[in-house]
N, C-alpha and C positions, 0 to 999 in steps of 0.2 A: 432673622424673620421675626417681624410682630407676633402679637400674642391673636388668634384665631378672635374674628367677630365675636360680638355675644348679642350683637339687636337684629332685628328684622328689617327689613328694607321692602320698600316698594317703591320706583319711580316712572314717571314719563318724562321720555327725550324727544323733544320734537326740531323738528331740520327739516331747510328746505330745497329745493333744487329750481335752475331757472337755466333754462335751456339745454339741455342735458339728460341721458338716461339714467337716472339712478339704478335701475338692477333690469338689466335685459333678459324677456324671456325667449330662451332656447327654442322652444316651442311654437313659437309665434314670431320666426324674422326676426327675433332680437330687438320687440317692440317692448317698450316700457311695460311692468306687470302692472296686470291691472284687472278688479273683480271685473267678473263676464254681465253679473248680473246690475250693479250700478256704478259702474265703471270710476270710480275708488284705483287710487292710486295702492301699490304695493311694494312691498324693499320687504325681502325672507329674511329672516334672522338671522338664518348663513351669513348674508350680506355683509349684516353688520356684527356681527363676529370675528368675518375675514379682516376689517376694517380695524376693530381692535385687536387681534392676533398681529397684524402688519406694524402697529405704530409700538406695542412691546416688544417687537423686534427691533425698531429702530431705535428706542429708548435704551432698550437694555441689552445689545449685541448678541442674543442668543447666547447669555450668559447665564447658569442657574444661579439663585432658583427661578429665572424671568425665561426659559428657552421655553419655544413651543414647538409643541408636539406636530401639528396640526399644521404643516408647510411644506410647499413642492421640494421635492431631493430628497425627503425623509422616506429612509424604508422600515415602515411601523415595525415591524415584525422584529428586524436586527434591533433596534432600539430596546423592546420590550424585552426580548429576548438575553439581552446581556443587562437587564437592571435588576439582579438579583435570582437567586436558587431556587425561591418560592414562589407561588403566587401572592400572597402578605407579604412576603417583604418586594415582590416587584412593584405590586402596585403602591406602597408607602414612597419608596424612592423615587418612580416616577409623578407622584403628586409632588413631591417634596421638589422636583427642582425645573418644573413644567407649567411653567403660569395657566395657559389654556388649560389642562388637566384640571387643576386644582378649583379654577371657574366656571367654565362650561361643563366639565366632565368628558368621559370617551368610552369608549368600547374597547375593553384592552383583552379581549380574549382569546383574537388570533395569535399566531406562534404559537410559545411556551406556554401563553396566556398567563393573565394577570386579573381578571374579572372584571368589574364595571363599574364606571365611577357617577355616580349622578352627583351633573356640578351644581352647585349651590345659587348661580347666577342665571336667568333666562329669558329669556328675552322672546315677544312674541313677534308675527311679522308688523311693519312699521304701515300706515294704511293712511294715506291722503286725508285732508279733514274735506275737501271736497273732489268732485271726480275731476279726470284730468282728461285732457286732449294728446292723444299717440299723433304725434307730428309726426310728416316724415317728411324727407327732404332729399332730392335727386344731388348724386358729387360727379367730382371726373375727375378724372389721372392722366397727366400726358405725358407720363412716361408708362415701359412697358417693361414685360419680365419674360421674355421668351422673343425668338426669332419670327414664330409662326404671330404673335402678335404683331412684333415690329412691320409684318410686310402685309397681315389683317389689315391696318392702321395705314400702313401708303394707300392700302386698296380704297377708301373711304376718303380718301382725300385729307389725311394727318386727323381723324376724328377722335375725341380722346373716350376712353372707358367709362361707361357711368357706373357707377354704384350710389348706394342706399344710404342713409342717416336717420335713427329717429330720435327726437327729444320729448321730452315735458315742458312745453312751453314757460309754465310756473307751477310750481305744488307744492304747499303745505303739511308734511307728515309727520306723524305721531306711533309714537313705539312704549311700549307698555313693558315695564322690566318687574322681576322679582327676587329676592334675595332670600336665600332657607339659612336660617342658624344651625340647625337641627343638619342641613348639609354640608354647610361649612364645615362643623368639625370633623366628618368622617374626612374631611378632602381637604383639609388644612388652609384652607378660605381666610386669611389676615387681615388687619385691618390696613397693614400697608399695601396688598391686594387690593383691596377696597377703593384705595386712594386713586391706583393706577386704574383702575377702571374709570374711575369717572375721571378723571386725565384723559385716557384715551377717547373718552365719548368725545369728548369736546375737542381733541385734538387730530382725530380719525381720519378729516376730510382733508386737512392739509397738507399729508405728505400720499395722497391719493386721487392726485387731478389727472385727468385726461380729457383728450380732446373730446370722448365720447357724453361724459358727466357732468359738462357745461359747468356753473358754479353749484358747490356743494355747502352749506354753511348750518353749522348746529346752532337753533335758536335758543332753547331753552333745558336747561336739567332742572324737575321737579322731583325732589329726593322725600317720600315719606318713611323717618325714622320710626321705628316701634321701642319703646322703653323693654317689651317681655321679648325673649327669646323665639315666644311664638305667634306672639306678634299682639297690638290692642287691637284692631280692627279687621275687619274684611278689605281687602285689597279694592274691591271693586265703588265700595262707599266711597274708598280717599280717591280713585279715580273721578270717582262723579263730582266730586270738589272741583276740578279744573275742565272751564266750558272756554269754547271757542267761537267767537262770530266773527263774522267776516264784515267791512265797514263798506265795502263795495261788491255790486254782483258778479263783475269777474276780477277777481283779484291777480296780483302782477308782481306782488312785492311783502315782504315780511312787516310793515308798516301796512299794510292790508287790511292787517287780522289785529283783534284784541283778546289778549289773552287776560280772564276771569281766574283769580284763586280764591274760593271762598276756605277764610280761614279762622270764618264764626263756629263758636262750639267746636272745636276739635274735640275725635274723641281723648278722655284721659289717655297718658303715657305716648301722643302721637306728636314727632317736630317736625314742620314743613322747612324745607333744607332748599335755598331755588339757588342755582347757577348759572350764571348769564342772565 
């Protein structure tokens, strides 16, 4: 393992979707999230955690120090439970060969317990730069999965099953990230950590197509480095650096939008870091 971060980090990922639901609410039909109040597109930080949790699985075979915690089949508790005598030394060895652990953080206090790890990485939810249209769209199925269907279906004269589809016609979204030095070391946060992160942002959608997610594509990683540990600036200053307009009133396509970096006056000890 590399030697643990020593800057601060603050970036925006932005990615877009085109025909497809990027994160369905339960709640609502499994319609694309979306603010009630101006209907602003949404993707939970779940979302995009699940997305990187998935691709360091593929990368690195649920092999420590790269295994995650945080994956269907795991039974927390057995895990926790057999990593150590104590709770310090469970929760050290579970950071130590638990990528998700060590980034996002967890709640390790059922079982045995092992107390609580705040990850040094976070991410807010990802928010359309403008509102979006919950499509929906009528399907059919002609085949069937039961008897009483099969002879429903003579009754109608061979009519096939409809169901439901909803997409995002097109949407432009933006996600707001932050990096703690100060977190890192408690949870042994590295810089080849670091690296696999933003590898995965970029690589997250590619081994995560479905028919539901239409195309998924990450436009841009804007990385704001801090020279101090606790960082030169306020996060929300270097955010307001990066503005977005749109060159058409309804946009269709990532050639839509023009993306602004103002990278006049930085403040001291700040490096703008862009990816893609």
């Amino acid at each position: 393992m590399s030697e643990v971060i020593k800057n601060r980090y603050d970036f925006i990922f932005l990615f877009d979707v085109k025909d497809g639901n990027p994160n369905g609410d339960p709640d609502q039909a499994n319609l694309p999230r979306a603010d009630v109040e101006n209907q602003q597109g949404l993707v939970t930080d779940v979302c995009i955690k699940r997305k990187v949790r998935n691709y360091v699985m593929l990368r690195h075979e649920l092999k420590a120090p790269y295994d995650i915690f945080i994956r269907q089949d795991n039974i927390l508790n057995n895990i926790i439970d057999q990593s150590g005598e104590k709770p310090q030394e469970r929760q050290k060895n579970l950071c130590e060969n638990y990528f998700d652990i060590r980034t996002f953080g967890a709640v390790l206090s059922t079982g045995e317990g092992a107390g609580t790890v705040r990850g040094p990485v976070q991410f807010t939810f990802s928010r359309s730069v403008d509102r979006i249209y919950q499509a929906e769209h009528s399907i059919t199925r002609c085949a069937v999965t039961t008897e009483k269907e099969a002879k429903a279906q003579e009754s109608r004269e061979h009519a096939s099953t409809f169901g439901r589809k909803s997409t995002v016609p097109y949407a432009l979204y933006r996600m707001h990230g932050f990096i703690s030095t100060v977190d890192a070391i408690k949870s042994g946060f590295s810089g080849a950590d670091l690296e696999l992160l933003w590898e995965s942002l970029l690589n997250a959608f590619e081994h995560d197509r479905a028919a539901a997610r239409g195309e998924m594509n990450p436009r841009k990683l804007i990385i704001f480095k801090h020279e101090s540990h606790l960082g030169n600036a306020r996060s929300g200053q270097l955010f307001e650096r990066i503005s977005i307009q749109k060159s058409k009133e309804l946009p269709r396509a990532w050639s839509d939008y023009d993306i602004n970096i103002d990278k006049q006056s930085l403040p001291q000890g700040v490096e703008i870091i862009e990816m893609l």
